[in-house]
Structures are given as C-alpha cells and as structure tokens.
C-alpha positions in Angstrom: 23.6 -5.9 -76.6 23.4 -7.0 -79.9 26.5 -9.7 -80.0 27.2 -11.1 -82.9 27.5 -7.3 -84.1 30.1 -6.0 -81.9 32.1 -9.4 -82.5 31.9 -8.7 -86.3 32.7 -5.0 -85.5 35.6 -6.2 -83.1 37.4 -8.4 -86.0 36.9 -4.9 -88.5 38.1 -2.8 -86.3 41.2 -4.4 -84.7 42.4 -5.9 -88.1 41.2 -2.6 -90.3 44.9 -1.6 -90.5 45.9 -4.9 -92.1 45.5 -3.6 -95.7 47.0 -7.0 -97.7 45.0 -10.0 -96.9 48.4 -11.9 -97.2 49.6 -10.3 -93.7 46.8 -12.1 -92.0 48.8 -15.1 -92.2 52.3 -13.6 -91.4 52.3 -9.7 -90.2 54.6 -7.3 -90.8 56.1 -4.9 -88.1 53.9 -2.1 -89.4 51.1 -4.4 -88.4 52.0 -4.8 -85.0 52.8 -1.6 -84.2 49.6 -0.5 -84.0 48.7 -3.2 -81.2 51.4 -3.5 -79.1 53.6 0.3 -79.1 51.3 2.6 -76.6 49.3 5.1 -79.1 47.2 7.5 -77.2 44.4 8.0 -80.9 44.0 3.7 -81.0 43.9 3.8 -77.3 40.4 6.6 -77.9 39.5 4.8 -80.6 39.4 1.5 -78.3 37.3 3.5 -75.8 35.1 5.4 -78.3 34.0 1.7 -79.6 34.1 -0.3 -76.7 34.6 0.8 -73.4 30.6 0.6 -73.1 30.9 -2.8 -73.3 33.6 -3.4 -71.1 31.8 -1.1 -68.4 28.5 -3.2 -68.8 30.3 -6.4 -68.1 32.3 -5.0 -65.0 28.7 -3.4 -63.8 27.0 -7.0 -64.4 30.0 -8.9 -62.7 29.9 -11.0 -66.1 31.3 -14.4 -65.5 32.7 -17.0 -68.3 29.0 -18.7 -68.6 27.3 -15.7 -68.9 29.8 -13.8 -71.2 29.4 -17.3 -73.5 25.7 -17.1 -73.0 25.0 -13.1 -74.1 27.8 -13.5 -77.3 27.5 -17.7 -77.8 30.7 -17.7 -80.5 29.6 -19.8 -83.3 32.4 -19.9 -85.7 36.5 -19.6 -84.8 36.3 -15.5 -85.8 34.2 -15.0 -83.2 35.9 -16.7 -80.5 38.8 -14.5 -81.7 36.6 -11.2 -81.3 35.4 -12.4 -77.8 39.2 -12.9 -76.7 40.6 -9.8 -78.0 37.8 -8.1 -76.5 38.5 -9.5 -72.7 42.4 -9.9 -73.7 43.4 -6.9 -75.8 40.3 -3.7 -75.4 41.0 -3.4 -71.6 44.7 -2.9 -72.2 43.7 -0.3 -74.4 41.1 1.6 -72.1 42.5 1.2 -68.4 45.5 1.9 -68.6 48.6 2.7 -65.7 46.7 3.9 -62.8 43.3 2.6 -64.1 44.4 -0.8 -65.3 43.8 -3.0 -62.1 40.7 -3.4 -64.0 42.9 -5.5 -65.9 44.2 -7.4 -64.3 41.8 -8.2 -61.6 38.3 -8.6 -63.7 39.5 -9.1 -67.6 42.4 -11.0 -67.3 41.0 -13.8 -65.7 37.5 -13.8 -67.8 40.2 -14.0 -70.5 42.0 -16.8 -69.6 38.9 -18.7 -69.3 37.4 -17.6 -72.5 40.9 -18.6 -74.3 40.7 -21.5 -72.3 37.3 -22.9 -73.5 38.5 -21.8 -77.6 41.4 -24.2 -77.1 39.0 -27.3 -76.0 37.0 -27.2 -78.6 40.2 -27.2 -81.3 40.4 -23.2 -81.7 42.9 -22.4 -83.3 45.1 -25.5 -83.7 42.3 -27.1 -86.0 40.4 -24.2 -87.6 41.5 -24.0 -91.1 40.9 -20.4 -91.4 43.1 -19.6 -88.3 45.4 -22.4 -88.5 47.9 -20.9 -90.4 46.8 -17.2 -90.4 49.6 -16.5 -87.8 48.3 -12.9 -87.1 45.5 -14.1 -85.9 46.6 -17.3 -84.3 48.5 -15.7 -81.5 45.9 -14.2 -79.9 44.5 -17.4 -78.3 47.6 -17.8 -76.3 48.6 -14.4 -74.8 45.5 -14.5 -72.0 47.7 -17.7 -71.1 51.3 -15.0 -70.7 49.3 -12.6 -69.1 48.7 -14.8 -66.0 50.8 -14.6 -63.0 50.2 -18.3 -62.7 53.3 -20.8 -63.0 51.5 -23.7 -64.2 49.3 -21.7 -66.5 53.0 -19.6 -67.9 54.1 -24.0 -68.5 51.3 -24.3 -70.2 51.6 -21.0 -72.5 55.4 -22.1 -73.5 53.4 -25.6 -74.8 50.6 -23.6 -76.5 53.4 -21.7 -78.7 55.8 -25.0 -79.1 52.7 -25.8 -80.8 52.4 -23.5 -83.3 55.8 -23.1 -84.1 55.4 -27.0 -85.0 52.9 -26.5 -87.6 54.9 -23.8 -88.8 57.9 -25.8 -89.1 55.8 -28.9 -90.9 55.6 -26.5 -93.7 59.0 -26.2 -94.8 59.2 -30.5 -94.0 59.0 -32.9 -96.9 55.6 -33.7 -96.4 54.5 -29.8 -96.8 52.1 -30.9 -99.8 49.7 -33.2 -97.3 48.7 -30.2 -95.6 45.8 -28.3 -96.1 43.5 -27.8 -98.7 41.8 -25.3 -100.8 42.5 -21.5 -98.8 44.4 -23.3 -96.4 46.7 -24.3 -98.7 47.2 -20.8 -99.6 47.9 -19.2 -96.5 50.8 -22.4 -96.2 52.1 -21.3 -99.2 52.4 -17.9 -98.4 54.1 -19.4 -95.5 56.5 -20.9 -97.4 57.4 -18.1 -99.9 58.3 -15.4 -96.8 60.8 -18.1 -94.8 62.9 -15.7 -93.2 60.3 -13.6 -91.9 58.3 -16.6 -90.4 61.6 -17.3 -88.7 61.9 -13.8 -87.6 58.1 -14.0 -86.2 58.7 -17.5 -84.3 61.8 -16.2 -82.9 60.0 -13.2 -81.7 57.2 -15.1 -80.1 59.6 -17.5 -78.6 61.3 -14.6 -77.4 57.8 -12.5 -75.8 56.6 -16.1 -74.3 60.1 -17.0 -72.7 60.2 -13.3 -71.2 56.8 -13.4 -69.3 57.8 -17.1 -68.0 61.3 -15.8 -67.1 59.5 -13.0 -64.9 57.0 -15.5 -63.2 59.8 -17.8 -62.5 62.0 -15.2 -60.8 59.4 -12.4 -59.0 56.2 -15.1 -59.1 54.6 -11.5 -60.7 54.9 -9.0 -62.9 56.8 -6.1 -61.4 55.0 -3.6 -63.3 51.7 -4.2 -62.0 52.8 -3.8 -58.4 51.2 -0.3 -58.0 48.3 -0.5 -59.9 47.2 -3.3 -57.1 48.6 -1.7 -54.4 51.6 -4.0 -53.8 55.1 -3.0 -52.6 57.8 -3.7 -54.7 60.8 -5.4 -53.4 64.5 -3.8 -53.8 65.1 -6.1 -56.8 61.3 -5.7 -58.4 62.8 -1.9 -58.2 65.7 -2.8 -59.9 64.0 -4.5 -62.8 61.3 -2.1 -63.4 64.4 0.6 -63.4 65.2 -1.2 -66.5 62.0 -0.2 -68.4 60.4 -4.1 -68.3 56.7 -2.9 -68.1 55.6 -5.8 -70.5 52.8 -9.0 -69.4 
C-alpha cells in the first residue's frame, strides 16, 4: 500500500470537480452536490478507486495507530485525504443495507483520526486550510456523525470556531490576518459576503440538526435497521418525514 499515493490520489479525486481554485475557499452548490445528493456513477467511482482500500483495513481490523502508522500524514492535505477517506469513501461504498460498516468500523476510526488532526492545530492553524472553507469542514463532520452527546457538544464548538475566523474577516482588524496566499483566500472571503453568510448559515443549520437528533432519540433514527435496532413509534414518525441525514 503505497500511502502517500492514494492520499495524493484521494485529494484529486474528491476535489477534481472543483474547477475554479477560488471555490476551494468558499464552494458553490454545484460543488456540493456532488458530495452530499446520493449519485449512483460517484458512488462507482468511490468504489472503483477505493473500496480496496477500505476492504484491506476492515480485513486487517486497522486501528488509529496503525492507520497513522501505514499512511503517517505529514502535511495538513494529507490529514484531510486520511479523514475523507475513513469519513466520506465508506458512505459512498456501503450504503443502506451495507452501511453498518459505517457506522460500526469507519465512523469511529474517523472520529479518532479527526480527533488527533485537531491536536496538532489542523485546520484552525494551517494556513492553507484555514480559510479554504471547502476543505475546512471536513475535519469536523466525523465529530456530527457520532451518536455521542458529549462528542455532538463538542462538534457545535468545533464549528463556533470557524464561523469566528470567518467573522474576523469582515472585523476592523481584517488586514492583521494572514499573509502571502492566506491573505488571498481572506480576501476572496471578503469579496463573496453573502454567500459566506449563506455557507455559515448552512453549517450552523447541518451541525444544530445532528445535535437536535442526539438530543431527542440519543441516535440517528435512520440507522436503526442497518444495526438491527427497532425503532420506536416516534423514531417511525421522524424517519416518515424523510430525516435520513448523520
């Protein structure tokens, strides 16, 4: 397994429909369409490229050391690849019936990979993340994907975070921040105002409705028959409403 390969192959791949550099730092809808609304040809694509990889680690019963161990991230990119590829692939190739996979193996590997990214100052402090929201987010949603109360708490402060450096860039003392390509991708920023409102707003929004479902089922409904669990009349109720999100 030749891993710093597949993590430069990962970041290609899952950004290769981003066509303007600029949407790096703030997306566009068209942008996220392709990951998040369900897409049968990305979903092959996904397991054309990488469900080999994703088998080897379930066959291995990879833990966090030995998954930093067999791809050791060096730079902020590739601790982006590594998440997406425990976060984001396994959504993509196990999915309704198959995806206890999910949320039984990846999910947590995830979480602790995202986890370890976040110690060491990724994203909050890597200039070439920082303020390159599209690929900021990334670090966080292992964190919304847990069924875990205190880890959903600490999600809600992950996000609070970035919308705060967002928000320092329309302050008085925008000029302080950054230098050189950072700069750039603040200015950018600051030119599109309304849609970085309109993406904070959304991300609010997607954060506040996993914690909201925690809070009231302590779960996520939708996974109930994937792991075998029976749903309660109210679970039945919500699902009934087409909530098949976290």
């Amino acid at each position: 397994m030749n891993a710093p390969v597949i993590l430069n192959e990962l970041y290609r791949f899952w950004f290769s429909h981003v066509k303007e550099d600029e949407h790096l730092t703030l997306p566009t809808w068209n942008d996220n369409k392709r990951w998040f609304m369900r897409d049968a040809a990305f979903d092959q694509e996904c397991l054309a490229k990488f469900s080999p990889i994703l088998a080897t680690l379930q066959q291995t019963n990879a833990a966090k050391s030995s998954i930093l161990e067999t791809f050791n991230p060096q730079t902020a990119l590739d601790w982006l690849s590594l998440t997406i590829l425990l976060d984001q692939l396994p959504r993509n190739c196990y999915r309704d019936a198959d995806s206890a996979i999910v949320f039984t193996f990846f999910d947590p590997l995830a979480q602790a990979i995202a986890e370890e990214a976040l110690s060491a100052g990724i994203p909050a402090s890597s200039p070439e993340i920082r303020y390159r929201l599209a690929l900021r987010f990334w670090f966080y949603l292992p964190s919304i994907h847990s069924e875990d109360l205190g880890v959903q708490d600490r999600a809600a402060g992950l996000y609070e975070g970035m919308f705060r450096d967002v928000n320092a860039i329309f302050g008085d003392n925008h000029s302080s921040i950054g230098d050189g390509k950072e700069r750039e991708y603040c200015e950018t920023l600051r030119s599109r105002r309304v849609e970085v409102e309109e993406f904070c707003a959304l991300h609010r929004r997607v954060q506040k409705d996993h914690l909201d479902q925690i809070v009231r089922f302590g779960r996520y409904p939708h996974r109930n028959a994937a792991l075998g669990r029976v749903s309660t009349p109210e679970e039945e109720g919500f699902l009934k409403e087409g909530r098949t999100f976290g």
